[in-house]
C-alpha positions as a Markdown table, in Angstrom:
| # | Residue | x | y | z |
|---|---|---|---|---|
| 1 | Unk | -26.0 | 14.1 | -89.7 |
| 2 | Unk | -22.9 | 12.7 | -88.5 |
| 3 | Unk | -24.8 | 10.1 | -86.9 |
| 4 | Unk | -25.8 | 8.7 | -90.4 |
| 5 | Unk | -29.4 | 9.5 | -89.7 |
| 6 | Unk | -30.3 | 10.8 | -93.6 |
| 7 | Unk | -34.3 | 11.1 | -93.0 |
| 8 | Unk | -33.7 | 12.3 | -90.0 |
| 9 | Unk | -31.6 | 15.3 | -90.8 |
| 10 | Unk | -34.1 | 16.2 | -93.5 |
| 11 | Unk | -37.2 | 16.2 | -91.2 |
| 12 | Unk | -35.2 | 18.2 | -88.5 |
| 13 | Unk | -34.1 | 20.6 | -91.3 |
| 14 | Unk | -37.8 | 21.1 | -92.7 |
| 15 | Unk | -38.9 | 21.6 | -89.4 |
| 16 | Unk | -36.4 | 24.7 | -89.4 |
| 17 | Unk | -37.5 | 26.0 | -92.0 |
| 18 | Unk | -41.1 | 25.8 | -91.4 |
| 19 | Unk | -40.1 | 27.8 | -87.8 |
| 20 | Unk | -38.3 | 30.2 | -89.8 |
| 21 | Unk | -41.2 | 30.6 | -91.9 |
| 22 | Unk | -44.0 | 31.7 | -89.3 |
| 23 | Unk | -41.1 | 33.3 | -86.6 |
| 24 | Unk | -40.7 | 36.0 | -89.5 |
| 25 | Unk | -44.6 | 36.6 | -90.6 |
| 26 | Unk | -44.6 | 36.6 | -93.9 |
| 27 | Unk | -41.6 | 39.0 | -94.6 |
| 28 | Unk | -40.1 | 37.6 | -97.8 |
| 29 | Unk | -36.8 | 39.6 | -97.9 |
| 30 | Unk | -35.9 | 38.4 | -94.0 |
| 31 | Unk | -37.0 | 34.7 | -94.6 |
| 32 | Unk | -34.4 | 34.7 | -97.9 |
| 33 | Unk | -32.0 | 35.9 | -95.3 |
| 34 | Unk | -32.5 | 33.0 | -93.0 |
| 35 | Unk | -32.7 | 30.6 | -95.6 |
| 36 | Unk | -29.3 | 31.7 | -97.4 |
| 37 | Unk | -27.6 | 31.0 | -93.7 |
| 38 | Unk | -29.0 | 27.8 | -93.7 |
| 39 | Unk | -27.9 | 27.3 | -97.0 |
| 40 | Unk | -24.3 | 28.2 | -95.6 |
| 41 | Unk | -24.3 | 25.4 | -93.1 |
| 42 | Unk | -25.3 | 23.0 | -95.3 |
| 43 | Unk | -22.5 | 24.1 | -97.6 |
| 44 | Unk | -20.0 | 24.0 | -95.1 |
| 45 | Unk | -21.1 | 20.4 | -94.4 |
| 46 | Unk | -21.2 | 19.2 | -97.3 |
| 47 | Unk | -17.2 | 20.2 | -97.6 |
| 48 | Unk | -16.7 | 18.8 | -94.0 |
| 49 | Unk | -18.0 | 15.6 | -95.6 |
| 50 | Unk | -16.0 | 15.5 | -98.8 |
| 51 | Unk | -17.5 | 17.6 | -100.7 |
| 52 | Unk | -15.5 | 19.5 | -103.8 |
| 53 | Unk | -15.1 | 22.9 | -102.8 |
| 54 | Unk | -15.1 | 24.0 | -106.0 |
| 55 | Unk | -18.4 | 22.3 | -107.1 |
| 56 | Unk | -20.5 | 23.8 | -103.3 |
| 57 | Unk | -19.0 | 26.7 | -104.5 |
| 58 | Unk | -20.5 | 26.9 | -108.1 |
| 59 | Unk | -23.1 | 25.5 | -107.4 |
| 60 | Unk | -24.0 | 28.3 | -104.4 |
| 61 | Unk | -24.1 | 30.9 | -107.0 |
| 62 | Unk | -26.4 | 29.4 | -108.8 |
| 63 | Unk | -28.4 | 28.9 | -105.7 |
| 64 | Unk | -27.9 | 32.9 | -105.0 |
| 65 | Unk | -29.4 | 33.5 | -108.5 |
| 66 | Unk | -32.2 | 31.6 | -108.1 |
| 67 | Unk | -33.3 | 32.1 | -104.6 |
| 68 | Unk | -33.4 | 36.3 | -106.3 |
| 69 | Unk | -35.4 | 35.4 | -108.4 |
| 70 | Unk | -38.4 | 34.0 | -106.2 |
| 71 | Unk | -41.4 | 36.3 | -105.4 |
| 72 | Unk | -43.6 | 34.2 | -103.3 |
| 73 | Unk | -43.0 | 32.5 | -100.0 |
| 74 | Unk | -45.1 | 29.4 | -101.5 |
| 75 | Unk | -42.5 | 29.6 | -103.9 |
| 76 | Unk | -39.6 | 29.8 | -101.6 |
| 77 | Unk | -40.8 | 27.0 | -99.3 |
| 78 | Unk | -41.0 | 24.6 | -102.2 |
| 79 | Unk | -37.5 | 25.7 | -103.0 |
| 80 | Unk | -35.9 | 25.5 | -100.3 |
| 81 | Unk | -37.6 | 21.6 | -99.3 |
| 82 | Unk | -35.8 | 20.9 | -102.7 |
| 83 | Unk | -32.5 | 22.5 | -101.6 |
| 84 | Unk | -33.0 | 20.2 | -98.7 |
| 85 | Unk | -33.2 | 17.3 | -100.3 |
| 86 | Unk | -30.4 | 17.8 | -102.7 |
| 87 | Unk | -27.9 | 19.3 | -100.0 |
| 88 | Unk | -28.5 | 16.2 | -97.6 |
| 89 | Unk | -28.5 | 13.9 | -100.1 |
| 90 | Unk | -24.7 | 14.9 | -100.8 |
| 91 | Unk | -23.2 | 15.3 | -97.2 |
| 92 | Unk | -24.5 | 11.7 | -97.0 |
| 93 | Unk | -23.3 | 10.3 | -100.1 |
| 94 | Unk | -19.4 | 11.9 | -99.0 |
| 95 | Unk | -19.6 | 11.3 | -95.8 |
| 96 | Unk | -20.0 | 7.7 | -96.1 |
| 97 | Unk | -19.0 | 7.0 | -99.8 |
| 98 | Unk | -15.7 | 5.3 | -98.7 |
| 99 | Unk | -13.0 | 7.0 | -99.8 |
| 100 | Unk | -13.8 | 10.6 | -98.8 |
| 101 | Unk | -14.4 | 8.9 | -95.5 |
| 102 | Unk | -11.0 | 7.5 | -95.1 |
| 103 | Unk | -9.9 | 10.5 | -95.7 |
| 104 | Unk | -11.9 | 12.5 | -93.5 |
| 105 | Unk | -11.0 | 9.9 | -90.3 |
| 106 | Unk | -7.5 | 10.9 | -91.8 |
| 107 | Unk | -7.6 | 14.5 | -91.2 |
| 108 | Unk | -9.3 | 14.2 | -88.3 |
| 109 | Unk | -6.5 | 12.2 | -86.4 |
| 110 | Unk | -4.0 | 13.6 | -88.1 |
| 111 | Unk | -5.2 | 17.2 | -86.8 |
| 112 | Unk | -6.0 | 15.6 | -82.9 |
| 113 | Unk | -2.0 | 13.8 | -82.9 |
| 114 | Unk | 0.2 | 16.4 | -84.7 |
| 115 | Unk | 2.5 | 16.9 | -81.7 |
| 116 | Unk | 3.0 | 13.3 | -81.7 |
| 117 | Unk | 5.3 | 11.0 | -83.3 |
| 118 | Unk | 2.7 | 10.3 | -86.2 |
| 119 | Unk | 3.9 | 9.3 | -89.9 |
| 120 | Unk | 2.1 | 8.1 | -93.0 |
| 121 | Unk | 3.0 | 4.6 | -91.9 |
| 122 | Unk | 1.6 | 5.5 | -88.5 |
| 123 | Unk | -1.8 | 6.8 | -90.0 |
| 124 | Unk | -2.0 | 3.7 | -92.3 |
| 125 | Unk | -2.4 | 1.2 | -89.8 |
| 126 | Unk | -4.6 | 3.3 | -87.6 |
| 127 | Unk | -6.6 | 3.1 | -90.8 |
| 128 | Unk | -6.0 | -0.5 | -91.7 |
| 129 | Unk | -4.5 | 0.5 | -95.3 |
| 130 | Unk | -1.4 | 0.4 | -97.0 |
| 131 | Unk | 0.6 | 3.5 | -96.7 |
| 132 | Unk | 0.9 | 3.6 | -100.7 |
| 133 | Unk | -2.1 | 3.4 | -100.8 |
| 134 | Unk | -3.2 | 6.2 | -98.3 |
| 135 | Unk | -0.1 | 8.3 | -99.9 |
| 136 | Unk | -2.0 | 8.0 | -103.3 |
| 137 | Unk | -5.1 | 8.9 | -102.3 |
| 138 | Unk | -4.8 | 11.6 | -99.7 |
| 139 | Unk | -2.4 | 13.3 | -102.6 |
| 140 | Unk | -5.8 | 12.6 | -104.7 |
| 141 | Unk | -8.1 | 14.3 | -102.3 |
| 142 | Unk | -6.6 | 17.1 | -101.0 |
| 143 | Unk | -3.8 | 18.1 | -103.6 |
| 144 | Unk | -1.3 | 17.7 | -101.2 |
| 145 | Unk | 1.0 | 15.0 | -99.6 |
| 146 | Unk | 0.8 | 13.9 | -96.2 |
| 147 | Unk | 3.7 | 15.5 | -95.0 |
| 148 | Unk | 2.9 | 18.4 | -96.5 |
| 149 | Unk | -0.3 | 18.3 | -94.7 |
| 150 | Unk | 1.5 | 17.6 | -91.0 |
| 151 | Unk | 3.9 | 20.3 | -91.3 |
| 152 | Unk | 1.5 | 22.9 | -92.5 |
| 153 | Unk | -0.8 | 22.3 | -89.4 |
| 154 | Unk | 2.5 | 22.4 | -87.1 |
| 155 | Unk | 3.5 | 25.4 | -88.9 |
| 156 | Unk | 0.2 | 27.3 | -88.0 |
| 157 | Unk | 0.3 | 26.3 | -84.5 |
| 158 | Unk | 3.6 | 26.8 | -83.8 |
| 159 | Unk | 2.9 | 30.5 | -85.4 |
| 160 | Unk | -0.1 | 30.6 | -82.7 |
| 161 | Unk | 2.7 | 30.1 | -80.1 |
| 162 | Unk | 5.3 | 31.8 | -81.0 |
| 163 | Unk | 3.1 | 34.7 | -80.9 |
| 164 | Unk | 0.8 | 34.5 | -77.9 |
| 165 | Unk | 3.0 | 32.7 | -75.7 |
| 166 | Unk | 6.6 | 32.8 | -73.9 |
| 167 | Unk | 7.8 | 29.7 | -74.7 |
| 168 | Unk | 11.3 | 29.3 | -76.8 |
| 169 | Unk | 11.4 | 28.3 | -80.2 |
| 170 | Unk | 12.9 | 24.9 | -79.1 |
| 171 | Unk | 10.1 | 24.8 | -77.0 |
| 172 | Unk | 7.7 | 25.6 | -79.3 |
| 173 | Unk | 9.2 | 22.9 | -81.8 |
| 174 | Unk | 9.0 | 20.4 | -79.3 |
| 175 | Unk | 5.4 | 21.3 | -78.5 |
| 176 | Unk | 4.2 | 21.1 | -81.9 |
| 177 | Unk | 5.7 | 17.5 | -82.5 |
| 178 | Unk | 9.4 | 18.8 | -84.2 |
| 179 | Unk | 12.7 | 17.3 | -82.1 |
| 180 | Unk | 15.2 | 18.5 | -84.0 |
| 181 | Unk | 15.0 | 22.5 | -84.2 |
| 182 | Unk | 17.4 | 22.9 | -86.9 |
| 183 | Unk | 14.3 | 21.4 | -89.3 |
| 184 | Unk | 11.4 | 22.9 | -87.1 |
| 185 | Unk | 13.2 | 26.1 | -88.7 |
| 186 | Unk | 13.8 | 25.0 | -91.6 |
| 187 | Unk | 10.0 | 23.5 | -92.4 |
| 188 | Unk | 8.7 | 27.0 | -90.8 |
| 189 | Unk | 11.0 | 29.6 | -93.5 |
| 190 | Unk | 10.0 | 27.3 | -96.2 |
| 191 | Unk | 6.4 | 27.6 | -95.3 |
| 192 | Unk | 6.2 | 31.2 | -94.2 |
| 193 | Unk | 9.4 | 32.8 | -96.0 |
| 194 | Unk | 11.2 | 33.8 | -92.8 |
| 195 | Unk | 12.2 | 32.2 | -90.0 |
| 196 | Unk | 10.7 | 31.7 | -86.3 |
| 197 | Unk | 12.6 | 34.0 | -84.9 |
| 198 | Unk | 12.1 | 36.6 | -87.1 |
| 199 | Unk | 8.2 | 35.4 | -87.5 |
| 200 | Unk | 8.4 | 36.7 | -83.5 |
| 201 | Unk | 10.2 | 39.9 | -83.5 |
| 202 | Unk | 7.9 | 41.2 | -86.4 |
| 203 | Unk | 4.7 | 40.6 | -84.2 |
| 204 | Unk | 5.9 | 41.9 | -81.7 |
């Protein structure tokens, strides 16, 4: 899928289903099983590609309702080509629909160099945009700024090693791209409530 190959995702896909279909020999309740975990990859995708959240996750319970309902695996194999269909058909469209796509290469570098020296600025020209322009529209996508964004995936990994590791909290600032520890301490109590010492002692 990430290779934008669209008809070929859905012929690999029907392919699993039609294995799924003869591994579990005719049992209707089991093959419903498989076919809702299929159904929760492809959701996952979908949001990995740009999905709304709140629309894959609407639009699963519907899906939950329906697939009850069925009574015949003729039935269900029609169903679930449609489901196909309509669930590829959407990870495509995100995944290469432009904006969701810019923001998705933003996440992703954003996630890979957080314990670098990386600002919006930064980001922009890795993208080739404006960085009002990025501001605007990763605020639009993910309901959050930018630097909100950094400093909550800092945040969690500096949580991470503050509690599996030895390392000192200047350390562990350092690590997680902060230089000054005064702020590292002051971004982690206004994200978690408490600060990182205290985060420590009350794992321990």
């Amino acid at each position: 899928m990430k290779e934008g190959d669209h008809e070929g995702a859905q012929i690999t896909l029907k392919f699993l289903v039609n294995e799924i279909l003869l591994i579990e020999g005719g049992n209707l309740e089991v093959i419903k099983a498989r076919i809702l975990e299929l159904v929760t990859i492809l959701s996952r995708a979908s949001v990995e590609g740009g999905a709304s959240l709140e629309k894959i996750f609407g639009l699963n319970l519907d899906l939950i309702t329906e697939l009850n309902k069925i009574d015949s695996i003729q039935v269900l194999s029609s169903w679930t080509v449609k489901i196909i269909d309509h669930f590829t058909k959407n990870i495509f469209n995100n995944i290469y629909s432009g904006d969701s796509y810019l923001i998705n290469q933003a996440i992703e570098h954003t996630r890979a160099n957080y314990m670098n020296k990386i600002t919006l600025q930064k980001l922009a020209d890795y993208l080739h945009v404006s960085d009002s322009y990025l501001s605007k529209l990763f605020k639009e996508e993910t309901g959050i700024s930018f630097t909100q964004y950094l400093n909550e995936i800092r945040i969690n990994r500096s949580k991470e090693l503050l509690q599996n590791t030895k390392m000192s909290i200047v350390e562990v600032a350092l690590f997680v791209g902060y230089e000054d520890q005064s702020y590292f301490t002051k971004v982690f109590k206004k994200i978690t409530g408490i600060t990182p010492k205290k985060y420590r002692s009350g794992k321990k």
